[in-house]
VEXDREN-2710 file (C-alpha; in Angstrom, 1 decimal):
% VEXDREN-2710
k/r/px/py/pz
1/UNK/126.9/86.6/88.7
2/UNK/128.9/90.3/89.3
3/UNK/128.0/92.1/92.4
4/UNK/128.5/95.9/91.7
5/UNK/128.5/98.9/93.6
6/UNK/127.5/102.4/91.4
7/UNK/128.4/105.5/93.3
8/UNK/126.4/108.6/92.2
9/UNK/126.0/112.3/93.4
10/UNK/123.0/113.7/92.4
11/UNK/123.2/116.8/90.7
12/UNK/119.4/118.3/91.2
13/UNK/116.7/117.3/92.4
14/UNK/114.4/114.1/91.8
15/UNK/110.7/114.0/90.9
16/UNK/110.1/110.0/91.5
17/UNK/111.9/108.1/94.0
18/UNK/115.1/106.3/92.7
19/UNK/113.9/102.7/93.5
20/UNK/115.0/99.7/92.1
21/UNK/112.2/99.3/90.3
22/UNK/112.1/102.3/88.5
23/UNK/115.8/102.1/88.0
24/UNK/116.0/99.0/86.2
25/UNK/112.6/100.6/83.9
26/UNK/114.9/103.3/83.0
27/UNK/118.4/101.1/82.5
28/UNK/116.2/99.1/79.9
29/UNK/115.5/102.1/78.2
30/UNK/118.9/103.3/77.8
31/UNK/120.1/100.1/77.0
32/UNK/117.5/100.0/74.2
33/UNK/118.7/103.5/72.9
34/UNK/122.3/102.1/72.8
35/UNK/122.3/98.9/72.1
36/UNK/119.4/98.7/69.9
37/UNK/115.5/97.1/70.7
38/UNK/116.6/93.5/69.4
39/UNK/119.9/93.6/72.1
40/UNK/117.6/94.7/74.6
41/UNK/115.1/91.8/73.7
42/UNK/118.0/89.1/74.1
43/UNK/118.2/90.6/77.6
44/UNK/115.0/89.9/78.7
45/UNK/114.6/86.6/77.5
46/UNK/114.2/84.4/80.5
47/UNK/113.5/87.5/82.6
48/UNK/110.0/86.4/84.2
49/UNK/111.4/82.7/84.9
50/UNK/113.9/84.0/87.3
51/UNK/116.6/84.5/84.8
52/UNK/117.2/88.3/85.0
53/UNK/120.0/89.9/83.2
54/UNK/120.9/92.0/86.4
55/UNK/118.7/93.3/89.6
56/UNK/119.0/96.6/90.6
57/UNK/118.9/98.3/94.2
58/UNK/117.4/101.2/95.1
59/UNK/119.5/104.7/95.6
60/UNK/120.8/103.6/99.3
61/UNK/122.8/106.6/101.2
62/UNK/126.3/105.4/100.5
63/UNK/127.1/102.7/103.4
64/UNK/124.0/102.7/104.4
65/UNK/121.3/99.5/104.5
66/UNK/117.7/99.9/104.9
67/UNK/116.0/99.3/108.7
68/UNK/114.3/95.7/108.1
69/UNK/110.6/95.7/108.2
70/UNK/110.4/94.5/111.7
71/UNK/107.7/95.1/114.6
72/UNK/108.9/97.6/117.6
73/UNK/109.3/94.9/120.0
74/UNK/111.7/92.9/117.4
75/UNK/115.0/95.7/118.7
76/UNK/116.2/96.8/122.3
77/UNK/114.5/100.0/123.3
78/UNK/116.4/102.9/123.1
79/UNK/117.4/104.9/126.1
80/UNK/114.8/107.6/126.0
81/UNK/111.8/105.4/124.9
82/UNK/110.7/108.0/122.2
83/UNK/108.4/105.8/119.2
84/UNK/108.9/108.6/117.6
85/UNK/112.4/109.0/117.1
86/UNK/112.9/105.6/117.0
87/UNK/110.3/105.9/113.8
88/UNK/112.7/107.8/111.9
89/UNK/115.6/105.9/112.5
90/UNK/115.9/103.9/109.0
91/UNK/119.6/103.9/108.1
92/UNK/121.9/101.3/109.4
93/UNK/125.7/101.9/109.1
94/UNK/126.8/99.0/107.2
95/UNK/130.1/99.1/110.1
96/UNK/127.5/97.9/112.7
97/UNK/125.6/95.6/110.1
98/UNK/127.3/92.5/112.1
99/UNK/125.7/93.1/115.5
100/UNK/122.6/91.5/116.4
101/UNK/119.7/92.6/114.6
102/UNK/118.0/93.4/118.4
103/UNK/120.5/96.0/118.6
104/UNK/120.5/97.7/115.1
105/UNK/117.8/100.4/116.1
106/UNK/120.1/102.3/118.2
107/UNK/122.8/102.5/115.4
108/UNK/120.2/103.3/112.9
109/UNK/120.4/107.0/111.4
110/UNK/117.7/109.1/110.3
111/UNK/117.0/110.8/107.0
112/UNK/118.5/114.3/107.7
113/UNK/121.7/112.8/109.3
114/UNK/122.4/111.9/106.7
115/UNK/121.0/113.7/103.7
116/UNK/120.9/116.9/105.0
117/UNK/117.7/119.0/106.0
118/UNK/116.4/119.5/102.9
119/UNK/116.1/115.9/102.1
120/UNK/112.7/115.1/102.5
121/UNK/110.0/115.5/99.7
122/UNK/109.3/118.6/98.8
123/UNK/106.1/120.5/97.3
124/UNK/106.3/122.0/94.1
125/UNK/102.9/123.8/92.7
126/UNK/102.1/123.1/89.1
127/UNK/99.0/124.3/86.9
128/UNK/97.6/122.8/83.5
129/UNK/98.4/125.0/80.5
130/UNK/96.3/125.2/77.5
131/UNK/98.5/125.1/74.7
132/UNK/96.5/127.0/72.5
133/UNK/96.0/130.3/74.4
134/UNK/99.4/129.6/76.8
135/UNK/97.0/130.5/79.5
136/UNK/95.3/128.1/82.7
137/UNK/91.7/129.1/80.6
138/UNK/88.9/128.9/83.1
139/UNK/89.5/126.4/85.6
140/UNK/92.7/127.3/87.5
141/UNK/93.2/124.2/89.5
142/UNK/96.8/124.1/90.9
143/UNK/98.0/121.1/92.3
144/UNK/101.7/120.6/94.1
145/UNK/104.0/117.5/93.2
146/UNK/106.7/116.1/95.1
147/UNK/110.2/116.9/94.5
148/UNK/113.2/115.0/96.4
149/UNK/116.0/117.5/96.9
150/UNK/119.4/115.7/98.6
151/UNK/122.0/117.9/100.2
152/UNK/125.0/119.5/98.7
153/UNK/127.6/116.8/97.9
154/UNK/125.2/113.7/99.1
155/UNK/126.7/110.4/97.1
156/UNK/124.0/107.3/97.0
157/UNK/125.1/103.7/96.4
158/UNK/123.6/101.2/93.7
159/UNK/123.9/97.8/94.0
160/UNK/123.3/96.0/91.3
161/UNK/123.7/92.1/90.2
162/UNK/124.6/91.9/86.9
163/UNK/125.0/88.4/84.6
164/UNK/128.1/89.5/83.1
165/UNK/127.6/86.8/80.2
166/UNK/124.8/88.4/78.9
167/UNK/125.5/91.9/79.5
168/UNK/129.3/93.8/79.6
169/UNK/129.5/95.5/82.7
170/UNK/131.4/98.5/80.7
171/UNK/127.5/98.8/78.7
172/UNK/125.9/98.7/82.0
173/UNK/128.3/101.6/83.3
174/UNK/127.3/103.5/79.9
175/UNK/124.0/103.1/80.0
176/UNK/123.8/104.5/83.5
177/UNK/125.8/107.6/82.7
178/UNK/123.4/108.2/79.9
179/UNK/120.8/108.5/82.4
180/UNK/122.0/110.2/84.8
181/UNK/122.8/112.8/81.8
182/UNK/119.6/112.8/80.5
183/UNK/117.6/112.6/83.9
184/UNK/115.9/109.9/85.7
185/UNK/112.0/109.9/86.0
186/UNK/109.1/112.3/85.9
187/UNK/110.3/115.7/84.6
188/UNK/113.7/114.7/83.8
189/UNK/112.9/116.8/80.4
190/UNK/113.0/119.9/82.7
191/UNK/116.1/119.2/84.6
192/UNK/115.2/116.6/87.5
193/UNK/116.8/113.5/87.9
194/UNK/120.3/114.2/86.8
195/UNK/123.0/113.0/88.7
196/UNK/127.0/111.6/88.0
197/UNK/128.6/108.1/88.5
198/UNK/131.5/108.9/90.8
199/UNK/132.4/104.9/91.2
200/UNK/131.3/101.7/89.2
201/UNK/133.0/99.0/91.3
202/UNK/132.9/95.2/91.7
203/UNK/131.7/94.9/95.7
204/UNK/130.8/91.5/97.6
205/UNK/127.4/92.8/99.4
206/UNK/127.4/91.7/103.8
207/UNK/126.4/88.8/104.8
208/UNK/125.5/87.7/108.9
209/UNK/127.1/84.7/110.3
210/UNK/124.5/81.7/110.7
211/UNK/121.9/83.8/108.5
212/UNK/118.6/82.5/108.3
213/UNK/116.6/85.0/106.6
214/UNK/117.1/87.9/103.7
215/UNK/116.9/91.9/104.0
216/UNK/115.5/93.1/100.3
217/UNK/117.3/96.1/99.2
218/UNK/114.4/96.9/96.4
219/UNK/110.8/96.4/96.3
220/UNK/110.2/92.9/95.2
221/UNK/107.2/90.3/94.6
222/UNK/108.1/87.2/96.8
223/UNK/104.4/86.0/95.6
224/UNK/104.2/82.7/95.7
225/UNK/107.3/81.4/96.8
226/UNK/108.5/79.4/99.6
227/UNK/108.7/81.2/102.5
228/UNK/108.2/80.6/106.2
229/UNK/105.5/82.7/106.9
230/UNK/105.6/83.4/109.8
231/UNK/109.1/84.6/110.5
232/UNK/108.2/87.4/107.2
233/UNK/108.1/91.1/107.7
234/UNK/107.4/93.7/105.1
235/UNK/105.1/96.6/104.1
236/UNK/102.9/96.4/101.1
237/UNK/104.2/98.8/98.2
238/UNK/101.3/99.5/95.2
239/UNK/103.6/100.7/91.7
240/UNK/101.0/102.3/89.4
241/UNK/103.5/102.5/86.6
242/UNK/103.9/104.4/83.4
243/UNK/106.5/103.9/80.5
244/UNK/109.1/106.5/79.9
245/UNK/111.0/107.0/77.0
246/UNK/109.1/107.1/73.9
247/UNK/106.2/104.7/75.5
248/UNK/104.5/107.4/76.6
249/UNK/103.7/108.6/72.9
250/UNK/102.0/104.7/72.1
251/UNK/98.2/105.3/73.0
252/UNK/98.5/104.2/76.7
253/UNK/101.2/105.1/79.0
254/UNK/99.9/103.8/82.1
255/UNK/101.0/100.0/83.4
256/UNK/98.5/97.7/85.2
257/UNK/99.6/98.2/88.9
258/UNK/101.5/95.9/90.3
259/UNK/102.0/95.2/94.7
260/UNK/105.6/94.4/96.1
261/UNK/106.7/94.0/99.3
262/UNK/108.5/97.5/99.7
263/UNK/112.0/97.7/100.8
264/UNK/113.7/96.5/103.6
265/UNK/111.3/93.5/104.0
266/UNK/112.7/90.5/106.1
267/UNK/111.8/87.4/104.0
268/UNK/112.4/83.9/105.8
269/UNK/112.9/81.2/103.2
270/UNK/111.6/77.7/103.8
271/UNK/114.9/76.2/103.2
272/UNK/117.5/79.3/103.3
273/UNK/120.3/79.2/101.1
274/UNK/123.2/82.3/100.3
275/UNK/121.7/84.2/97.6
276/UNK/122.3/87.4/95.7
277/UNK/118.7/88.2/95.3
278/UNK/115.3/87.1/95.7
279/UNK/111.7/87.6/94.3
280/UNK/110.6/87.3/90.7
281/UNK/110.1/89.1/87.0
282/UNK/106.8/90.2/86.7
283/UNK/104.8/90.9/83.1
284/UNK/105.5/89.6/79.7
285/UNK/103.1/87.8/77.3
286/UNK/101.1/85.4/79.0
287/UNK/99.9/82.3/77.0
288/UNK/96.5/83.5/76.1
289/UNK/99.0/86.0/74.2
290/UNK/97.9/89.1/76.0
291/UNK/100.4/91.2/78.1
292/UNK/99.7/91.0/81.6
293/UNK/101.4/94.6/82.1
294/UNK/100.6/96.9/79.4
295/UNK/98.5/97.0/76.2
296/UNK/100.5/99.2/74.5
297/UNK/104.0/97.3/74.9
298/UNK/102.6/93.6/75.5
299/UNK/106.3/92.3/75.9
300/UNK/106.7/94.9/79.0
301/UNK/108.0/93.6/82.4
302/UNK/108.7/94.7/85.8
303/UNK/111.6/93.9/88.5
304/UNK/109.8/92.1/91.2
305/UNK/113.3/90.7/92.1
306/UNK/115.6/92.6/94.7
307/UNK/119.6/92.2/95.7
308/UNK/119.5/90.7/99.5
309/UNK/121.8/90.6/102.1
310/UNK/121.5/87.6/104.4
311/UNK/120.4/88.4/108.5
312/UNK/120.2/86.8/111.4
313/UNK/116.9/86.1/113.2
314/UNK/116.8/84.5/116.6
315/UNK/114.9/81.3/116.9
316/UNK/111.4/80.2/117.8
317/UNK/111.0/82.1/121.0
318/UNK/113.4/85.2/120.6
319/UNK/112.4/88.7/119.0
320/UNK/110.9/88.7/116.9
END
């Protein structure tokens, strides 16, 4: 399989999150739209048996990997002592991704370093309109919703793992420049969630010498697999999803939720091997014929797989 690097500079701001969850949602979407429903069916065959057409990372700060998913005591202190600095610390420059995970924390950047000071999730008040009288009616109930704003010039990296025999990676570079045109996620119909792909690049993703373990860069669902339990690290992530596109005008827009282990999760196989990712396609028709995801599109599935760079973590008795 292709490993590939997508460059983008968002050009407003973003009502949901770009995660690789949500990403891959969309980039079946578009490919539908291009390529046609029956192309986009071919694709997916195979997809919930760990045979995914490509896996999709989420929006990382460009050379930037996520903190792993590790307790406190698992990195060196810093300097000052400060929980709370050390808190917002959750970017790690991939130049220092080769020293020892103990010592990431005090390379580790935080959010407005790097994104600027607006970059943090920001309230945005709405009202309901009644469309007949283009007034709130009697109950004016406004509610806020969050927006994610990035800072002038900000570029975000994509890493993606593409099966290049199933899909072209020139129609996987098109269908992600027709959503960034048309907007990613909730309101892109208003003008959120545009953005432009600067680079679309074949790039190998870091690995650790001697790893023993994978960092997730995308929520994922390592259910059931073979891991070694207790050298795994992660916080739980609940997706209550929705279809886009024109699945929100079939009866029921809303998904069944599904839990992930968010990213940055340290995942410790049983026997570790190099991978590109890890985790598993979620959804589909199950065999009783109904579809475990959605009622309105039965044949719906969700990424539970992630693109994972391989770590170092010390032995029985070391941090963690």
């Amino acid at each position: 399989m292709l490993t590939l690097t997508v460059r983008i500079t968002p050009l407003s701001a973003f009502g949901t999150h770009p995660k690789g969850d949500t990403l891959f949602g969309q980039l079946c979407w578009a490919l539908r739209n291009r390529l046609g429903e029956e192309r986009l069916t071919q694709l997916l065959d195979g997809y919930t048996a760990g045979q995914p057409f490509a896996v999709v990372s989420d929006a990382l700060p460009t050379g930037h990997l996520p903190r792993p998913a590790l307790p406190g005591h698992a990195f060196s202190p810093l300097p000052d002592d400060d929980r709370k600095v050390a808190k917002k610390r959750v970017w790690l420059p991939v130049e220092h991704f080769a020293a020892q995970v103990a010592d990431w924390l005090k390379y580790c950047r935080t959010v407005t370093e790097l994104l600027g000071d607006k970059a943090q999730p920001q309230p945005h008040p709405h009202n309901a309109i009644d469309r007949r009288t283009g007034t709130t009616g009697d109950d004016f109930a406004p509610y806020s919703m969050g927006r994610q704003w990035y800072g002038k010039e900000t570029a975000l990296d994509i890493h993606i793992i593409l099966d290049e025999s199933r899909l072209l990676a020139a129609d996987l570079e098109q269908a992600l420049r027709d959503i960034g045109e048309l907007g990613f996620g909730r309101d892109a119909n208003i003008g959120l969630g545009r953005f432009r792909v600067d680079a679309f690049d074949a790039a190998d993703l870091p690995a650790q010498a001697d790893a023993n373990a994978w960092l997730t860069l995308a929520p994922c669902a390592p259910q059931g697999l073979a891991w070694d339990a207790g050298r795994c690290f992660y916080t739980v992530f609940t997706r209550f999803g929705r279809h886009g596109d024109i699945g929100v005008h079939l009866g029921n827009p809303f998904k069944s939720p599904v839990l992930l282990a968010n990213t940055g999760a340290v995942l410790a196989p049983v026997q570790y091997r190099c991978a590109l990712f890890t985790g598993q396609g979620l959804g589909g028709i199950g065999a009783d014929g109904v579809g475990i995801l959605s009622k309105a599109i039965p044949e719906t599935v969700h990424q539970g797989y992630a693109p994972v760079v391989g770590i170092r973590l010390p032995e029985e008795g070391g941090r963690p």
